[in-house]
mmCIF file of the C-alpha atoms, coordinates in Angstrom:
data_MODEL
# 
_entry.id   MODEL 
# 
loop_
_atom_site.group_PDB 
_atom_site.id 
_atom_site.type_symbol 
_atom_site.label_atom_id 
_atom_site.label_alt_id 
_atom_site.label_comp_id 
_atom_site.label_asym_id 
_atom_site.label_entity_id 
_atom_site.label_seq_id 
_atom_site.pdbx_PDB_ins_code 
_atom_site.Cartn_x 
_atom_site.Cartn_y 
_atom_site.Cartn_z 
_atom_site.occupancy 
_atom_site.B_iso_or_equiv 
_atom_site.pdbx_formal_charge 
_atom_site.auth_seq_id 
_atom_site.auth_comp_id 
_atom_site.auth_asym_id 
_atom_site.auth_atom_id 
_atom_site.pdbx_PDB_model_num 
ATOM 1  C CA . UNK A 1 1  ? 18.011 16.575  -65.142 1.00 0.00 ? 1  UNK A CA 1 
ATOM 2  C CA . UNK A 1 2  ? 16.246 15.602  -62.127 1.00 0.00 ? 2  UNK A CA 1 
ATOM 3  C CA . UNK A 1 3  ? 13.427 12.902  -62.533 1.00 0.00 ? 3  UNK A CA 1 
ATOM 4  C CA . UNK A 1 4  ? 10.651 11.423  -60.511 1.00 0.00 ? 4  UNK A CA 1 
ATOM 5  C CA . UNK A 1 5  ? 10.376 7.970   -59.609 1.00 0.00 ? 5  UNK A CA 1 
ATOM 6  C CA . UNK A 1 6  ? 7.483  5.712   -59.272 1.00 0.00 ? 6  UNK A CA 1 
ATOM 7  C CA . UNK A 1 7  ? 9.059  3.281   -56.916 1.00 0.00 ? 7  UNK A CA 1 
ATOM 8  C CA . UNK A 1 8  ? 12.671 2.683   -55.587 1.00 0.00 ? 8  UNK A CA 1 
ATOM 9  C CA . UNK A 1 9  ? 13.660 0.128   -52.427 1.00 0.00 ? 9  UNK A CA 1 
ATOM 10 C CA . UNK A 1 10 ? 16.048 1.755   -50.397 1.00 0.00 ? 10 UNK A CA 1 
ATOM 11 C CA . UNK A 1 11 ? 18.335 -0.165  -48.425 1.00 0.00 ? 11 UNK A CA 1 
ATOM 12 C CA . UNK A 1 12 ? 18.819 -0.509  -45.046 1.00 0.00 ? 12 UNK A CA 1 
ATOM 13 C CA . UNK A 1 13 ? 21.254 2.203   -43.153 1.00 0.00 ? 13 UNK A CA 1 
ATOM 14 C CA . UNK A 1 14 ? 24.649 0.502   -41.802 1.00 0.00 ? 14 UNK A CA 1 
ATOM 15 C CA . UNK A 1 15 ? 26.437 -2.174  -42.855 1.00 0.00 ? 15 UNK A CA 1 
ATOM 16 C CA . UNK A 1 16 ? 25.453 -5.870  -42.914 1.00 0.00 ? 16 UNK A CA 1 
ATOM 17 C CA . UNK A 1 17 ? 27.747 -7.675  -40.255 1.00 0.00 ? 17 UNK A CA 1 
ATOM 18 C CA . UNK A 1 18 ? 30.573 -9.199  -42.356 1.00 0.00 ? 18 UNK A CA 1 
ATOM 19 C CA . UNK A 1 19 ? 32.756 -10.781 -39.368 1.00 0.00 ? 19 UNK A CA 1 
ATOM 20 C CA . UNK A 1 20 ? 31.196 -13.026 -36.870 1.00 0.00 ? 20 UNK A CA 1 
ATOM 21 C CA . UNK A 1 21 ? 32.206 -11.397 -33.717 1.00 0.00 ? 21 UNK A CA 1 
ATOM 22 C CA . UNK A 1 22 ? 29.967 -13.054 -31.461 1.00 0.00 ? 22 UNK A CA 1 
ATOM 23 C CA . UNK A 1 23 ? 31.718 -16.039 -32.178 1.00 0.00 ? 23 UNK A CA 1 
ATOM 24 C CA . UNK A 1 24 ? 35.546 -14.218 -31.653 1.00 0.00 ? 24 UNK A CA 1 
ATOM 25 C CA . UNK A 1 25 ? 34.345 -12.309 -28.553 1.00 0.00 ? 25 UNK A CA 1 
ATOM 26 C CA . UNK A 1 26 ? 33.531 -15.536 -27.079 1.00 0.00 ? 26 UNK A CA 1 
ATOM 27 C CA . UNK A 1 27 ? 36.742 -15.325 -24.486 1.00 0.00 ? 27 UNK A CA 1 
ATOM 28 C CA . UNK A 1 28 ? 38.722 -18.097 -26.683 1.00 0.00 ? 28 UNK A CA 1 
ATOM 29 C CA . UNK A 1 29 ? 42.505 -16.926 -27.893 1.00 0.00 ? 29 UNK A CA 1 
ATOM 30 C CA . UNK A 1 30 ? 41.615 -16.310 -32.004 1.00 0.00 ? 30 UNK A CA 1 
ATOM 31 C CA . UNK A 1 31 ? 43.917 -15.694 -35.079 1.00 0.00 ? 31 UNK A CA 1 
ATOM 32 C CA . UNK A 1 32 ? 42.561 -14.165 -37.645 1.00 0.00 ? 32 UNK A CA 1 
ATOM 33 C CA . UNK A 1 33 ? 44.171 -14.513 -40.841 1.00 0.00 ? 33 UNK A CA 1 
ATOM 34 C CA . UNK A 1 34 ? 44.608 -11.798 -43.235 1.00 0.00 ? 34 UNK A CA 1 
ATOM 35 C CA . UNK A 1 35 ? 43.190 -12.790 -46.619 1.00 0.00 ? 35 UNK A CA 1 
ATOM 36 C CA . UNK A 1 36 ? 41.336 -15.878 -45.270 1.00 0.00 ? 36 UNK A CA 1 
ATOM 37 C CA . UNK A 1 37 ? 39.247 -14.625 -42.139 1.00 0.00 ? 37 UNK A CA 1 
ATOM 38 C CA . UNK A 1 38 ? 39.344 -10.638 -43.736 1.00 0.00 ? 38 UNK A CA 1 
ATOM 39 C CA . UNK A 1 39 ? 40.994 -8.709  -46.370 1.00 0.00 ? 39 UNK A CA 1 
ATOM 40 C CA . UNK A 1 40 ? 41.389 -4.938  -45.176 1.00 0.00 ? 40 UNK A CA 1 
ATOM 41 C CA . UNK A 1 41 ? 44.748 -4.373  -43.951 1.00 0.00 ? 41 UNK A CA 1 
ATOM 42 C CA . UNK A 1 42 ? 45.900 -5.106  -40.567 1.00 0.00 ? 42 UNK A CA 1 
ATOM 43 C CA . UNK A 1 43 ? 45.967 -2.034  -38.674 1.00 0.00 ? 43 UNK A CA 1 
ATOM 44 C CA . UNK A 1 44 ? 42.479 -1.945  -40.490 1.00 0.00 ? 44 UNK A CA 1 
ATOM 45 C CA . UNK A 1 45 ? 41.193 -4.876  -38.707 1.00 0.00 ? 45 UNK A CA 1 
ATOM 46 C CA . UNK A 1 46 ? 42.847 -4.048  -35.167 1.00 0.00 ? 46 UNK A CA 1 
ATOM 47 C CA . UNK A 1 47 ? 40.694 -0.897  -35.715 1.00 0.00 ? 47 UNK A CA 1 
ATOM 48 C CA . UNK A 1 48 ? 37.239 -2.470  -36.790 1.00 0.00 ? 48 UNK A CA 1 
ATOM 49 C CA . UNK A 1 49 ? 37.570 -5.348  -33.634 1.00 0.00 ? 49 UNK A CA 1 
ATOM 50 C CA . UNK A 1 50 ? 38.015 -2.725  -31.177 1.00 0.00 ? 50 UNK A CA 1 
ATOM 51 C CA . UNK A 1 51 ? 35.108 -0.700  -32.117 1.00 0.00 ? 51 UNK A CA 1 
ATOM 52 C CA . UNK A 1 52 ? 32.787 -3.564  -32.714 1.00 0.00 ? 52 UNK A CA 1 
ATOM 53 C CA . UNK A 1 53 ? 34.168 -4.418  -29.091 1.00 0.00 ? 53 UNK A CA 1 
ATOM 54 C CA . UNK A 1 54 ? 33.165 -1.106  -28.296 1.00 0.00 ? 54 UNK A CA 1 
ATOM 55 C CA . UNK A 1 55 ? 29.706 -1.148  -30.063 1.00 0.00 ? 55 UNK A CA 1 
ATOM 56 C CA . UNK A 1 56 ? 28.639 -4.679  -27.592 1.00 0.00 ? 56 UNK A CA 1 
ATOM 57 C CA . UNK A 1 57 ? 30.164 -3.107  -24.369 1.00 0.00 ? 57 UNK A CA 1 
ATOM 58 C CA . UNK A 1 58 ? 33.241 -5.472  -24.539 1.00 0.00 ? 58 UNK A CA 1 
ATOM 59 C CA . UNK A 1 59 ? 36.638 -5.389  -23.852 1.00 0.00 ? 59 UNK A CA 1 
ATOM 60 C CA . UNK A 1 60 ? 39.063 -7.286  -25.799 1.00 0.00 ? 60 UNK A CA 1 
ATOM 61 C CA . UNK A 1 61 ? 42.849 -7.360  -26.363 1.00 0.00 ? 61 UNK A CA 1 
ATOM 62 C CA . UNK A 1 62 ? 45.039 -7.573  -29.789 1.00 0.00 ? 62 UNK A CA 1 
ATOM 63 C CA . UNK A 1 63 ? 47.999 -8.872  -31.216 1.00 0.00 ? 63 UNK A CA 1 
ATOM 64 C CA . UNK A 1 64 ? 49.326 -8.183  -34.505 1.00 0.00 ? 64 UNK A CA 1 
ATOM 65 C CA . UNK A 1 65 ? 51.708 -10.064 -36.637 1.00 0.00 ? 65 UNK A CA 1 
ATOM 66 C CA . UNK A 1 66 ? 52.757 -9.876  -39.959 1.00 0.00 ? 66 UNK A CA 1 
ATOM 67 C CA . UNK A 1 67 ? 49.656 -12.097 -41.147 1.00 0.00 ? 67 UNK A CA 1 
ATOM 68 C CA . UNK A 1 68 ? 47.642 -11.885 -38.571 1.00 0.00 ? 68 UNK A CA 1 
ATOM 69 C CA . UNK A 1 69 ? 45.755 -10.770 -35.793 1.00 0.00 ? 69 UNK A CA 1 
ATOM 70 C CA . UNK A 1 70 ? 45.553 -12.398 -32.691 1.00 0.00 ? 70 UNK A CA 1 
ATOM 71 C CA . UNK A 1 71 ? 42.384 -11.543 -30.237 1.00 0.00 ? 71 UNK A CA 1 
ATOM 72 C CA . UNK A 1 72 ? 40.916 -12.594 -26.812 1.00 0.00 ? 72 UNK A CA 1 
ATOM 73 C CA . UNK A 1 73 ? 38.450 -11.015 -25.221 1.00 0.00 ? 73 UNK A CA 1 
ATOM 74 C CA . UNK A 1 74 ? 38.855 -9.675  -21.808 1.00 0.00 ? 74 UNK A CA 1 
ATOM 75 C CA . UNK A 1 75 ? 37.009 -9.749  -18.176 1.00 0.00 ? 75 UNK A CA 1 
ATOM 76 C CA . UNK A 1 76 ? 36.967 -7.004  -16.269 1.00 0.00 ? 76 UNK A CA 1 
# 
């Protein structure tokens, strides 16, 4: 049944920024290692750094291997 609340904190909409992108988008090469810099899959993680790329108006280019993903990002 349905029930009224006196109080409840809602939390903020979107996620909290997990990966430190500023820091990889900074124009150095990077590898990122899966299951010490992030733990989603690798084709995951190719995914989420180009649309954070997106998201700050970057460009960026990827490399995959079978541990890792290697990322730089790039001037137009």
């Amino acid at each position: 049944m349905a029930e009224v609340l006196d109080n409840y904190e809602f939390r903020k909409a979107g996620r909290k920024g997990v990966y430190p992108y500023k820091e990889w988008f900074d124009g150095q090469v990077w590898k990122l290692y899966q299951g010490v810099d992030f733990d989603c899959s690798i084709t995951s993680m190719r995914v989420n750094l180009y649309n954070a790329a997106k998201r700050k108006g970057i460009k960026i280019r990827t490399s995959t291997r079978i541990d890792a993903v290697i990322i730089q990002r790039r001037e137009e």
